[in-house]
C-alpha positions as CSV (number, residue, x, y, z in Angstrom):
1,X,0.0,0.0,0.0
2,X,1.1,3.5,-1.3
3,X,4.1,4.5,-3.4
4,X,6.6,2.4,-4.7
5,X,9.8,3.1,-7.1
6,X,11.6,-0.2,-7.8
7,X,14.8,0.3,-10.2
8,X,17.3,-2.6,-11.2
9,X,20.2,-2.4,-13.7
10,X,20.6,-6.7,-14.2
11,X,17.2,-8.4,-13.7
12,X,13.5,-8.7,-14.2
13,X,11.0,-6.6,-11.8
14,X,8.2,-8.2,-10.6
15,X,5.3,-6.7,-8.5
16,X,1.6,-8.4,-7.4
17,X,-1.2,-6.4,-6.2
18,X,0.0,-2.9,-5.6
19,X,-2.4,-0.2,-3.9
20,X,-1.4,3.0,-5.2
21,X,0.8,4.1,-7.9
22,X,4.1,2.3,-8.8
23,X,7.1,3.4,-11.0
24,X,9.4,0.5,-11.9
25,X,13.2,0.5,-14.2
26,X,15.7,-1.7,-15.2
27,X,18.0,-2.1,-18.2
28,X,18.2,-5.8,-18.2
29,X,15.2,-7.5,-18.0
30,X,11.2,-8.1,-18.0
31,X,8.5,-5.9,-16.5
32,X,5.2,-7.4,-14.9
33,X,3.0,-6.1,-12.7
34,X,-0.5,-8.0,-11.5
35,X,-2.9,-5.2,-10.6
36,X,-2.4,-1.2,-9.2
37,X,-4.7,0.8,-7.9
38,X,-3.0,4.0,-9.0
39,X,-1.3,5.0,-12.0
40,X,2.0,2.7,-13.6
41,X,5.0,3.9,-15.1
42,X,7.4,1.3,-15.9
43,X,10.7,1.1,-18.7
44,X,12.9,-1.6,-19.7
45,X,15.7,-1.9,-21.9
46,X,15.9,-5.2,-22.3
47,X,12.6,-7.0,-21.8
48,X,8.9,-7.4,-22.2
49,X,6.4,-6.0,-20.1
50,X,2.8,-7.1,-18.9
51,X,0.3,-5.2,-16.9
52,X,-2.6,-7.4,-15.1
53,X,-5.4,-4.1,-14.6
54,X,-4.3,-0.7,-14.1
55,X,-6.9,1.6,-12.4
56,X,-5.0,4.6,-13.1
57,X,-2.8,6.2,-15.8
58,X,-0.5,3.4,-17.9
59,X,2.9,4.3,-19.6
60,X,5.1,1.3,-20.9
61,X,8.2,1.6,-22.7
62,X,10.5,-0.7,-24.0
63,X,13.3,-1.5,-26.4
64,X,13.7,-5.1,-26.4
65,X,10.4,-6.5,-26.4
66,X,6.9,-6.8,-26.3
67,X,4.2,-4.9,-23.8
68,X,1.1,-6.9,-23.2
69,X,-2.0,-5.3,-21.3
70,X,-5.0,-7.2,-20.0
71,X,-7.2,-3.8,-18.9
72,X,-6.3,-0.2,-18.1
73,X,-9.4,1.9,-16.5
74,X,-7.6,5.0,-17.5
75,X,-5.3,6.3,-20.3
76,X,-2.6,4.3,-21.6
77,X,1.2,5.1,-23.6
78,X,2.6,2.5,-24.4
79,X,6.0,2.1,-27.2
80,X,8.3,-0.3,-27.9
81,X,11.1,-0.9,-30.4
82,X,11.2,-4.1,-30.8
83,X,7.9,-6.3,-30.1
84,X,4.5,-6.3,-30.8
85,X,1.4,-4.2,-28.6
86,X,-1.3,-6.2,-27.4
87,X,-4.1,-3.8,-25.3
88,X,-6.8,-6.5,-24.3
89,X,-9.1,-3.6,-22.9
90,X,-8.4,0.0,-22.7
91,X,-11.2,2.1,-21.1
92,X,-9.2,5.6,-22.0
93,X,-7.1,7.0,-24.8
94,X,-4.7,5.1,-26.1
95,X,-1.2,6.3,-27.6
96,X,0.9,2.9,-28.8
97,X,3.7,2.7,-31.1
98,X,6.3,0.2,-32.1
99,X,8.7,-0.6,-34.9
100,X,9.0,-4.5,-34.3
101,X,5.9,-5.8,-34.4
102,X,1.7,-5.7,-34.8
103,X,-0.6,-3.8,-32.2
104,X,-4.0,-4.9,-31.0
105,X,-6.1,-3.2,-29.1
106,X,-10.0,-3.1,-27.7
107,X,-11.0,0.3,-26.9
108,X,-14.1,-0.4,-24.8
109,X,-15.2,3.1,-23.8
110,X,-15.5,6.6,-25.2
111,X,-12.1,8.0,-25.2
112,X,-12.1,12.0,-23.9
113,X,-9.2,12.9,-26.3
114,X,-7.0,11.5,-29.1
115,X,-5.7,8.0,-29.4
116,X,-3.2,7.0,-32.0
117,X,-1.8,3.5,-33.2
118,X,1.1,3.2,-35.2
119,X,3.7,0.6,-36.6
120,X,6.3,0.3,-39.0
121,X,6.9,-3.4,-38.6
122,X,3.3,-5.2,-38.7
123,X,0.0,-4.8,-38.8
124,X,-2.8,-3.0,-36.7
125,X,-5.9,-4.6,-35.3
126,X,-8.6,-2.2,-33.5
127,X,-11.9,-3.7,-31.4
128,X,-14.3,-0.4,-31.5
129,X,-17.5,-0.5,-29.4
130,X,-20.4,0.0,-31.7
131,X,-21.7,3.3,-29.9
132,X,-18.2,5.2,-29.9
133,X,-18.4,8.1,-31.3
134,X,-15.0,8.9,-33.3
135,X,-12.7,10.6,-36.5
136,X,-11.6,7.4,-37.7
137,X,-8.0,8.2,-39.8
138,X,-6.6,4.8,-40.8
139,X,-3.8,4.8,-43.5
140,X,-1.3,1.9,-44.3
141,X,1.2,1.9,-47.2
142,X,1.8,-2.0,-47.1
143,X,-1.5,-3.7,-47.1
144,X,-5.6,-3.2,-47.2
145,X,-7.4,-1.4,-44.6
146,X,-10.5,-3.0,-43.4
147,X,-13.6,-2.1,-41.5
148,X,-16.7,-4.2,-40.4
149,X,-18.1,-0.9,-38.8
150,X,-21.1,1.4,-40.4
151,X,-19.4,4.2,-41.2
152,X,-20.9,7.9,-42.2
153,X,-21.6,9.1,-45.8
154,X,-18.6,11.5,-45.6
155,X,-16.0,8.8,-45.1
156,X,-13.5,8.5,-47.9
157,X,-12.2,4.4,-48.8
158,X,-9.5,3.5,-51.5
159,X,-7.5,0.1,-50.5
160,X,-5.0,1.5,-48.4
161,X,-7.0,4.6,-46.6
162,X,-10.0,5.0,-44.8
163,X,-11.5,8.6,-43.1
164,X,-14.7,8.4,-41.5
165,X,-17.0,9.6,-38.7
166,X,-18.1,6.8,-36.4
167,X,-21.3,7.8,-34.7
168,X,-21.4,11.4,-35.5
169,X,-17.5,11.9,-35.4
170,X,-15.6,12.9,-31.9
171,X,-12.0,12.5,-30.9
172,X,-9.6,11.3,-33.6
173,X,-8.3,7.7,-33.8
174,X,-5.2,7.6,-36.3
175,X,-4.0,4.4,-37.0
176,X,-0.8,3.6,-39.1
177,X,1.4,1.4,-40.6
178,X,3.7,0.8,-43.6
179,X,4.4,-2.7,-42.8
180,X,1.1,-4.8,-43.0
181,X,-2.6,-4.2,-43.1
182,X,-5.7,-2.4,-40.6
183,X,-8.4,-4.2,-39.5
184,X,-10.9,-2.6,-37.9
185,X,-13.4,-4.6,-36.2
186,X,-16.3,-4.7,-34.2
187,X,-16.0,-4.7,-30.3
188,X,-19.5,-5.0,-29.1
């Protein structure tokens, strides 16, 4: 209960059930935390990371691997250079980004500001509620973009771009890549 700052140089950080906000670091291994009740920061160099739930603000960054998050109640930033992003539920805005790998994410509720999704190295795979209102922006210059959403009469589609409003249009969701295709699906 209450703060903790963890940092290592040589090894993996590991943390269960944390009530309050937590800021972990190291340069040689993996990141996982099971559940905090305040807002997570953690960085590695070398490793993956994985978040349980997050109540409170997420930021993840890595070089060396993948970051994996099963539900965040609030906003989440999450980057890595070298793995893929998988968001299971996200019930803020979400800013991910990564040159090594795909991103998935399930945006569950109506985000208050901006969210972006972007890769270099894969492809990008959204879950949308059906009632969320949004600017969808979705470009990729190495594959298709998809969408199994109704989308307004003012959207604009070729293969490789989509612009729509979703529900009447609201914050903007950009989602980009150049090394694969963007699916956007349906998240009930």
């Amino acid at each position: 209960r209450g703060r903790l700052e963890a940092s290592t140089s040589g090894g993996s950080l590991r943390f269960g059930e944390i009530y309050g906000p937590i800021r972990g670091r190291t340069s040689g291994g993996s990141v996982k935390l099971g559940r905090s009740t305040g807002d997570a920061d953690l960085s590695t160099s070398g490793g993956s990371i994985s978040i349980g739930q997050a109540e409170g603000r997420v930021s993840a960054r890595t070089s060396g691997g993948s970051i994996r998050i099963e539900q965040s109640l609030g906003p989440v930033e999450a980057h890595t250079s070298g793995g893929g992003i998988h968001v299971e539920e996200v019930m803020g805005a979400i800013n991910a980004s990564t040159s090594g790998g795909g991103i998935t994410a399930h945006i569950s509720r109506q985000p208050e500001a901006d969210c972006r999704l972007s890769t270099s190295g894969g492809s990008v795979e959204v879950y949308l509620n059906s009632t969320l209102r949004l600017d969808l922006d979705a470009r990729s210059s190495g594959g298709r973009v998809s969408t199994e959403l109704e989308t307004s009469s003012r959207s604009e589609t070729s293969k490789s771009r989509l612009t729509a409003e979703l529900n009447g249009g609201g914050p903007r969701l950009v989602l980009r890549t150049s090394g694969g295709p963007i699916r956007i699906r349906s998240g009930q």
